[in-house]
C-alpha positions as CSV (number, residue, x, y, z in Angstrom):
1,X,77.1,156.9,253.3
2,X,76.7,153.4,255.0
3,X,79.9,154.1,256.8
4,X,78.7,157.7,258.5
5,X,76.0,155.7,260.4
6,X,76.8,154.7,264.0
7,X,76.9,151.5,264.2
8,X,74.2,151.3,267.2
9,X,71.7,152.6,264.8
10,X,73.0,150.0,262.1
11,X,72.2,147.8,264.7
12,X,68.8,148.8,265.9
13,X,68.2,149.1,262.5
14,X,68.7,145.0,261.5
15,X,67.0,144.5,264.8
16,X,63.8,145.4,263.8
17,X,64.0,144.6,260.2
18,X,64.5,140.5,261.3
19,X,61.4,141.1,263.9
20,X,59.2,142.5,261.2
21,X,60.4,139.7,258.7
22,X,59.8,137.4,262.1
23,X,55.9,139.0,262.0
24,X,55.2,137.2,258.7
25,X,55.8,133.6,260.4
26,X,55.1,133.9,264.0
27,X,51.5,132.1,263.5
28,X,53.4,128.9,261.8
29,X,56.6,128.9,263.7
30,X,56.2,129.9,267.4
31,X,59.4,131.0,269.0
32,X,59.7,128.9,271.9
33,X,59.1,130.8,275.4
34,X,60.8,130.9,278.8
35,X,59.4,128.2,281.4
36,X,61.3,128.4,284.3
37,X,58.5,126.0,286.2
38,X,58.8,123.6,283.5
39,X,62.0,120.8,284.1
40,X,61.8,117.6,281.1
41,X,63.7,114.9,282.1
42,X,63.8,111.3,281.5
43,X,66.2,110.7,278.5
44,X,68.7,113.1,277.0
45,X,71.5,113.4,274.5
46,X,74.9,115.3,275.8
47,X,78.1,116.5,274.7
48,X,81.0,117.5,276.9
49,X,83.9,120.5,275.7
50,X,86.5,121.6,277.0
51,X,87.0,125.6,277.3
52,X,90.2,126.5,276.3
53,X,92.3,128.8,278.6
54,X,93.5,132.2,277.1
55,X,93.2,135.7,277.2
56,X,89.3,136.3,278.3
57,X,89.3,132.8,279.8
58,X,87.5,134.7,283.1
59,X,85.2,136.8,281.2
60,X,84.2,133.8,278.5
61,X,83.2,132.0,281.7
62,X,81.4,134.7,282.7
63,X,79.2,135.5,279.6
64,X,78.7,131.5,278.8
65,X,77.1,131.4,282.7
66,X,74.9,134.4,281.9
67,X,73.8,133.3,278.6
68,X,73.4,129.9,280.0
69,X,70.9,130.7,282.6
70,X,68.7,132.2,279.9
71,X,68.8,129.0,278.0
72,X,67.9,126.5,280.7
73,X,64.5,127.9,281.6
74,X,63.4,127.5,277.6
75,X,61.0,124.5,277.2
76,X,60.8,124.2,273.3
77,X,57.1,122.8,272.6
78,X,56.3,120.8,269.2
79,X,56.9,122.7,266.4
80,X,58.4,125.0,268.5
81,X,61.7,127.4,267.5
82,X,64.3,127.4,269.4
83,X,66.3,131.0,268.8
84,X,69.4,131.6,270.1
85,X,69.1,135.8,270.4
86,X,65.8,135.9,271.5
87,X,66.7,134.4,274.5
88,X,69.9,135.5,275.2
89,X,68.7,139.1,274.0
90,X,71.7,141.4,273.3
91,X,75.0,140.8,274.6
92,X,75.9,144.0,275.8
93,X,77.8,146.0,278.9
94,X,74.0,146.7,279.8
95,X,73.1,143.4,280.2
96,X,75.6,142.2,282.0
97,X,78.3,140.8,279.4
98,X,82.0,141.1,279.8
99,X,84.3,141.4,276.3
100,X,86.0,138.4,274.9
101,X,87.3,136.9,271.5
102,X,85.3,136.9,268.5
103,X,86.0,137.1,265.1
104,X,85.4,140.2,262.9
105,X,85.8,140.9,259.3
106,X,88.2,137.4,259.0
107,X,90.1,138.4,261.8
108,X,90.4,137.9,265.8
109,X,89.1,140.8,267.6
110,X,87.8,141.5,271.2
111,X,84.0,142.5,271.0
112,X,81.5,142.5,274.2
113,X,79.6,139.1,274.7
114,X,82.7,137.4,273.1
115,X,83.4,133.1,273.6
116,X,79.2,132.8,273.5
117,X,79.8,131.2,269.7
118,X,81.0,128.1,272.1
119,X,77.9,128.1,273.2
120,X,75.7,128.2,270.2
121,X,77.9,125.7,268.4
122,X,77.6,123.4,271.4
123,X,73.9,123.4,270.8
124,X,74.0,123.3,267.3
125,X,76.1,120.1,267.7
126,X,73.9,118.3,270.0
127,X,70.4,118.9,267.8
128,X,72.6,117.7,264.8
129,X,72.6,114.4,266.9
130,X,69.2,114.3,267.7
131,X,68.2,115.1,264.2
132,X,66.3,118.0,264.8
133,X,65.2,120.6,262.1
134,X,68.2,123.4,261.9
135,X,66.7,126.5,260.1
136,X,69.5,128.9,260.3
137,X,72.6,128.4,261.2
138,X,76.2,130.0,260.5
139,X,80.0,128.9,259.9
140,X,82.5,131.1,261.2
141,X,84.9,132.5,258.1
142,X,87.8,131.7,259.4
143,X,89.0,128.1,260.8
144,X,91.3,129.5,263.6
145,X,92.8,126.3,265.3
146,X,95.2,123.4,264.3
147,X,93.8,119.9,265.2
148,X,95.6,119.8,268.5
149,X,93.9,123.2,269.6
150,X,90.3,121.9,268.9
151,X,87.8,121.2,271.4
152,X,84.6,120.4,268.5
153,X,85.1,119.2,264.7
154,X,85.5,121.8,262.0
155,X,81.7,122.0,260.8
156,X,80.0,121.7,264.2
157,X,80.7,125.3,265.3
158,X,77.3,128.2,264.8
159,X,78.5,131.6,265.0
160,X,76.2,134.1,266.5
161,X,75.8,137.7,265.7
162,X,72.9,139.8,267.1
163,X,70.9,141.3,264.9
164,X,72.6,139.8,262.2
165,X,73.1,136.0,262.6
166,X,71.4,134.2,264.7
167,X,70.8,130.0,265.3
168,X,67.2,128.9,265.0
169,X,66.0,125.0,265.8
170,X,62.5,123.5,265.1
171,X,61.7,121.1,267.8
172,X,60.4,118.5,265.2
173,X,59.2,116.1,267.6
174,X,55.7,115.4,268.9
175,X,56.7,116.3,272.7
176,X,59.1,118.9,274.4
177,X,62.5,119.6,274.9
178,X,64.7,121.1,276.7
179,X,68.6,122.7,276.3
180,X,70.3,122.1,279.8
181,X,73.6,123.8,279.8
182,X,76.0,122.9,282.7
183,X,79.6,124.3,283.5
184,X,82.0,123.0,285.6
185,X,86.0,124.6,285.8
186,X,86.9,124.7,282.2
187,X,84.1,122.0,280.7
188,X,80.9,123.0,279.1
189,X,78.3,120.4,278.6
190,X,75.3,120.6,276.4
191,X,72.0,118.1,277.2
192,X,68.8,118.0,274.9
193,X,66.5,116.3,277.5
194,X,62.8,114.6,276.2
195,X,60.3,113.1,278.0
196,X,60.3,110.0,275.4
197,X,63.6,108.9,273.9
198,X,65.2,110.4,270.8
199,X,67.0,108.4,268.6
200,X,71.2,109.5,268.6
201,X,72.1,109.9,265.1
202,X,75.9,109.3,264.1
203,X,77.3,112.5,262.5
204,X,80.4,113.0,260.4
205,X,82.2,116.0,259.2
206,X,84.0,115.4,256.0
207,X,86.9,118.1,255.4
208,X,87.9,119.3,251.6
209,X,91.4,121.4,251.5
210,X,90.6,123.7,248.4
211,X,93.9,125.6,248.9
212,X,92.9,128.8,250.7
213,X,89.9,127.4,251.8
214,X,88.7,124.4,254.0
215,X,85.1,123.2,252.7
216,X,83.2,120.8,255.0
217,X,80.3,118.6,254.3
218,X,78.0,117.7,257.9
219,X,76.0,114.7,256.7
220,X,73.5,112.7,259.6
221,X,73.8,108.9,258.7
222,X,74.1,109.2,254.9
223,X,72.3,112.3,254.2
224,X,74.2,115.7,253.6
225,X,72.8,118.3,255.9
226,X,75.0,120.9,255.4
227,X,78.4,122.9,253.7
228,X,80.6,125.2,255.3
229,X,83.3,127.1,254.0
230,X,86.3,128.4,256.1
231,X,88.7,130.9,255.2
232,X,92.2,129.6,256.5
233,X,94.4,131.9,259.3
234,X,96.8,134.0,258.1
235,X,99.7,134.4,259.9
């Protein structure tokens, strides 16, 4: 029966499900807000990636820039959550987004809003640095590049899925922050500015070949912070 339902009203469907499961929290854990007037600076923590050429190389550009703008006028108060989807809101033909790769099902695909999992992962990386508190956060299933073709270590990537999978910071410090994305040609940039400094923690990905699957452990310092399992490409 599942597969007779369109999958827009599959999709309206999780939607509202993860708002009314968001209901139960939302006096706890405010999601942080749009503040365009709002510009923290003073110290930050970046990292710079390169964005591969290919295929959609125009169009990932495109829906990085979009979903960019979106991002830089969030000011993430204390105890703040920084959500990646209810910022960006749904990546659709509607809203502006252009298709691009993504992975589906284990396997490369071309879906609307594609290449914004460079993005998220970007982001993810950087708060890894700074230590802040990640409360959800998604491996792709499939590692799809050899170590020449890799612009971030296996384990920093977030894949994003709206409605469905989604990357969600805490801003566990006692002042705000800010995500400043910058692109330039093919370089993305990612910098979590503060008005007081935050420490940069040193971050290691430790990789496991388990045969048909790659298992990495993320640790911060010493301490294990997280496991992610990739399936490996089939050619």
């Amino acid at each position: 029966m599942k597969k007779l339902i369109p999958t827009a009203i599959k999709l309206k469907f999780r939607v509202i499900k993860r708002h009314i499961t968001d209901l139960k929290f939302i006096s706890k854990n405010r999601f942080a807000q749009k503040r365009p007037q709002e510009n923290i600076s003073g110290f930050s923590i970046t990292i710079k990636q390169e964005i591969k050429k290919g295929t959609h190389f125009d169009n990932k550009i495109h829906n990085l820039k979009l979903a960019s703008k979106a991002i830089n006028q969030v000011c993430i108060y204390p105890d703040e959550l920084f959500s990646f989807w209810k910022i960006v809101g749904n990546p659709s033909e509607r809203n502006g987004f252009k298709k691009g790769r993504n992975i589906v099902n284990q396997k490369i695909s071309e879906e609307t809003g594609g290449g914004l999992c460079q993005l998220s992962g970007i982001i993810y990386h950087t708060a890894l640095l700074a230590n802040l508190e990640i409360l959800e956060r998604h491996n792709h299933s499939v590692d799809i590049y050899s170590e020449e073709e890799r612009f971030t270590p296996l384990g920093a990537d977030a894949t994003v899925v709206y409605g469905y999978k989604d990357l969600r910071i805490k801003n566990n410090n006692p002042f705000p922050i800010q995500f400043k994305i910058e692109i330039q040609g093919s370089y993305i940039s990612c910098s979590l500015n503060s008005p007081k400094e935050i420490e940069e923690h040193h971050v290691t990905f430790n990789t496991i070949d388990k045969g048909r699957k790659i298992e990495v452990v993320t640790f911060i310092e010493n301490k294990k912070v997280a496991i992610s399992f990739y399936n490996k490409l089939r050619s």
